[in-house]
C-alpha positions in Angstrom: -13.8 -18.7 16.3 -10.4 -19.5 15.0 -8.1 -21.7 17.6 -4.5 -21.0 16.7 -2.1 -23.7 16.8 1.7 -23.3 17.8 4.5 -25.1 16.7 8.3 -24.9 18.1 9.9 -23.0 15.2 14.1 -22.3 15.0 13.7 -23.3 19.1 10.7 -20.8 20.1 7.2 -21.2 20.0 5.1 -19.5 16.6 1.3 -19.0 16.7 -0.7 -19.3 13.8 -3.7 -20.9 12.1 -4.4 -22.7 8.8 -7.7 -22.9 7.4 -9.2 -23.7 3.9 -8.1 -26.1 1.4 -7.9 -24.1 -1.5 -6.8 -25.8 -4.9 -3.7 -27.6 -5.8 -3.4 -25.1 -9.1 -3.5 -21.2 -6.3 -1.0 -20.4 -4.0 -1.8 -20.3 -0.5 -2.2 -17.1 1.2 0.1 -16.2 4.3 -1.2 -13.1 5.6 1.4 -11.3 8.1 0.6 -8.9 10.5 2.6 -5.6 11.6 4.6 -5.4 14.9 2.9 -5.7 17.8 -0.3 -6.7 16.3 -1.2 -10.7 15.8 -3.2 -12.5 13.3 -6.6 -11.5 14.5 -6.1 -8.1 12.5 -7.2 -10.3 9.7 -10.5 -11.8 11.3 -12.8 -10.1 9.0 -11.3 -10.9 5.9 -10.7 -14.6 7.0 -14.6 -15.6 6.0 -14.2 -14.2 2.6 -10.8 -16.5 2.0 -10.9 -19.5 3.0 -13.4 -20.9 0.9 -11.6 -19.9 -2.0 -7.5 -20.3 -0.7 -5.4 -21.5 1.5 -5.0 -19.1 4.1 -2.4 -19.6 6.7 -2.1 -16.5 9.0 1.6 -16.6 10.6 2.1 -14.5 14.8 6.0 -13.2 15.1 7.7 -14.5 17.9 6.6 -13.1 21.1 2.7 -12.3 20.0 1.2 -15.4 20.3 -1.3 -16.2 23.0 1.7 -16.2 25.3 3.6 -13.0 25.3 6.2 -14.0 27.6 9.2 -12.1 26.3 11.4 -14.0 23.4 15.2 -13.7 22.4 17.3 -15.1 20.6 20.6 -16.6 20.6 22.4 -13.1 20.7 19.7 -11.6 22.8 17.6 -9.9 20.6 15.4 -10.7 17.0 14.0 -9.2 14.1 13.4 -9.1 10.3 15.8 -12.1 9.7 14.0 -14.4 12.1 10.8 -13.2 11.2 12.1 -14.4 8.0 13.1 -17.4 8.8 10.5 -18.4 11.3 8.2 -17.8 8.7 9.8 -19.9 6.0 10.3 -22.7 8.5 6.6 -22.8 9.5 5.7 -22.9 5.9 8.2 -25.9 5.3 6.5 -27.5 8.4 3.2 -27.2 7.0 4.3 -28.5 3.3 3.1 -24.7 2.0 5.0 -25.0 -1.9 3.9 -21.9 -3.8 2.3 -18.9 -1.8 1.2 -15.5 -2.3 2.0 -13.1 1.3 -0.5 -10.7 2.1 1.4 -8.1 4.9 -0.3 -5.5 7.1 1.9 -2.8 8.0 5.8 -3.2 8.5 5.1 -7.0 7.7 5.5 -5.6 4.7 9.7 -5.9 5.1 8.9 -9.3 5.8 6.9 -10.1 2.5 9.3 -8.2 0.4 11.9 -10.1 1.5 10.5 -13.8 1.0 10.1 -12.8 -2.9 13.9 -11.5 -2.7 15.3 -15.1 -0.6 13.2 -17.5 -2.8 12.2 -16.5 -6.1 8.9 -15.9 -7.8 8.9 -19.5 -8.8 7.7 -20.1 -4.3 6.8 -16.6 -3.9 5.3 -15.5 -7.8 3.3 -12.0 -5.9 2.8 -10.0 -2.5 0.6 -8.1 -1.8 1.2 -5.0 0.6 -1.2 -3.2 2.7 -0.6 0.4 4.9 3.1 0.3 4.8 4.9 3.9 3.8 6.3 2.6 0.5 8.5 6.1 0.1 11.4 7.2 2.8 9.6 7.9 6.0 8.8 11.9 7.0 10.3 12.9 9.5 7.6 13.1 12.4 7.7 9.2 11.5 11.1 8.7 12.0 10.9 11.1 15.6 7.9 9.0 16.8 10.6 5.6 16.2 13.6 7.0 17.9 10.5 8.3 21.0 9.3 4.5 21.4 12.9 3.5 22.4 13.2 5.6 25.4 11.7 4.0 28.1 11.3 7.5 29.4 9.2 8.3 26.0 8.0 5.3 25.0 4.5 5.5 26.5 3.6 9.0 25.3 4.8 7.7 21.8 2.2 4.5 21.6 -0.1 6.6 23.0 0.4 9.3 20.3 0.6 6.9 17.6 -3.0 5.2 18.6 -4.7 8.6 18.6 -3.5 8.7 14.9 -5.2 5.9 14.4 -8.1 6.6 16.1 -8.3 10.2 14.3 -8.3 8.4 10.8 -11.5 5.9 11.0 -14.9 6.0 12.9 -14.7 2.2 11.7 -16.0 -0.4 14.7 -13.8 -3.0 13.6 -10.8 -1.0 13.6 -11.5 0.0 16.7 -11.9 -3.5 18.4 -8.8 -4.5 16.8 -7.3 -1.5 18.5 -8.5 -1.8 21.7 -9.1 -5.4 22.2 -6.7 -7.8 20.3 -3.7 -5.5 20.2 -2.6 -5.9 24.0 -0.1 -7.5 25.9 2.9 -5.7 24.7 5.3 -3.6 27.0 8.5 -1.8 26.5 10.6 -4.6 24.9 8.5 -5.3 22.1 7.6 -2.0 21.4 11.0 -0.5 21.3 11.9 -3.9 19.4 9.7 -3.1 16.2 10.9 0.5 16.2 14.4 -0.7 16.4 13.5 -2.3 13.5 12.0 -0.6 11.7 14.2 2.2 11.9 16.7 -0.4 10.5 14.7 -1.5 7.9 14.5 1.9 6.7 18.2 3.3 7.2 18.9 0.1 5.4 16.9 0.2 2.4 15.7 3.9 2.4 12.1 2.3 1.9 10.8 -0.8 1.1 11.1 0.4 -2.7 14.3 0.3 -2.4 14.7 -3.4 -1.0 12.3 -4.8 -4.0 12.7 -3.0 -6.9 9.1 -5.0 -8.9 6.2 -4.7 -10.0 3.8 -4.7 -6.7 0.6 -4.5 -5.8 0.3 -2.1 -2.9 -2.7 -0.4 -1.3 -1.8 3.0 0.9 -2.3 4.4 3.9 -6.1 3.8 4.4 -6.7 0.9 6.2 -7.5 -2.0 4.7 -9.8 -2.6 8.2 -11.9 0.6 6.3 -12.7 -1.2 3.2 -12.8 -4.7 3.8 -14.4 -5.3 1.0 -12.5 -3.0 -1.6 -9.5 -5.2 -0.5 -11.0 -8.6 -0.7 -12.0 -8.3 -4.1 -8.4 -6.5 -5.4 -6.9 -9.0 -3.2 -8.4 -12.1 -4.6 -8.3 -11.1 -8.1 -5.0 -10.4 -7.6 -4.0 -13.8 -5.8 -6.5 -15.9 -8.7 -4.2 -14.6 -11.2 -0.7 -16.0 -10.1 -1.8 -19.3 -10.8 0.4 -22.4 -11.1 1.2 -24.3 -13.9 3.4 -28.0 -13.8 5.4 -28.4 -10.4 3.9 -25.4 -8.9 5.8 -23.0 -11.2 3.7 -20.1 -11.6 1.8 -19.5 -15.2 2.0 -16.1 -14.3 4.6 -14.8 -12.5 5.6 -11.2 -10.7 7.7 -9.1 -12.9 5.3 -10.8 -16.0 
């Protein structure tokens, strides 16, 4: 078992872990969860990792060990400090060039560390389950439901029998069930918030990096572990860095 560390990041407390030593010529991996989910979504690939990388798996605010409700200075967060809290941990923990791996709508978190710093920090990302086209339209309804606290519940609720319908998979259900806790109205609403943001902004996460990415779709990665290791650390072998961590091969290459 895994103990997370915190650290006081931009004035609020971030959970995460760092384990492996990897070498000085890969980027780290920074694997990023989706809202209202924390880094123990990525137990199972964790063993197949770290004794090849670097692997330093990043909790938003708020979905730590203690999820005592968190704002911010205008009384509210989202992508920008997950953005930032992020990038600040990583500058905490001298992380140079890295590779993020995001489950979910992490994915508008990932994309935009390759947009704020370059592919000379950030030279890949790799994307897991996140709709990658404008969201249909039952998506969009099930957002708008999870804001009204007189919805909200009925939403969650019909949202984890999707996810229950689509796998027969232990682990996913574990993850589901057991590690996925702890979150009431205000976070919920939050990520839907969002999310529907995100995607009002950008039209879809296409839209906000416009490269050359290596995505997987809607099947869970939790359903294929293994079929995701091996894309995922092929993938991540490849980027390596040359002289002054500049990458050899880089993301538009």
């Amino acid at each position: 078992m895994v103990i997370p560390y915190t650290k006081t990041i931009n004035g609020v407390q971030i959970a995460f872990d760092d384990t492996g030593l990897g070498r000085a010529d890969i980027p780290t991996i920074v694997l990023l969860p989706g809202w209202c989910h924390d880094m123990r979504a990525w137990n199972h690939l964790l063993p197949y990792l770290s004794p090849h990388f670097r692997v330093v798996r990043v909790c938003w605010r708020g979905h730590g060990p203690n999820r005592d409700p968190v704002v911010g200075e205008s009384g509210d967060f989202g992508l920008d400090e997950q953005i930032s809290d992020t990038i600040a941990l990583l500058d905490s923990l001298e992380v140079e060039t890295f590779i993020p791996v995001s489950h979910a709508h992490g994915g508008w978190v990932a994309l935009s560390l390759v947009n704020g710093l370059g592919k000379e920090r950030v030279p890949a990302v790799v994307l897991l389950d996140l709709i990658m086209t404008p969201p249909p339209a039952e998506f969009k309804n099930g957002l708008q439901a999870m804001q009204s606290r007189q919805t909200w519940k009925m939403a969650r609720q019909a949202l984890a029998d999707s996810w229950a319908a689509e796998t027969t998979n232990q682990a996913v259900i574990h993850h589901f069930l057991y590690e996925a806790g702890g979150h009431g109205f205000d976070m919920w609403s939050r990520s839907c918030r969002v999310i529907e943001r995100a995607y009002g902004t950008w039209g879809s996460p296409m839209g906000l990096h416009e490269s050359r990415i290596c995505t997987n779709g809607k099947a869970g990665f939790y359903d294929r572990p293994l079929k995701y290791l091996t894309d995922t650390m092929g993938f991540c072998r490849s980027q390596r860095t040359g002289h002054l961590g500049r990458p050899q091969r880089g993301l538009n290459t």
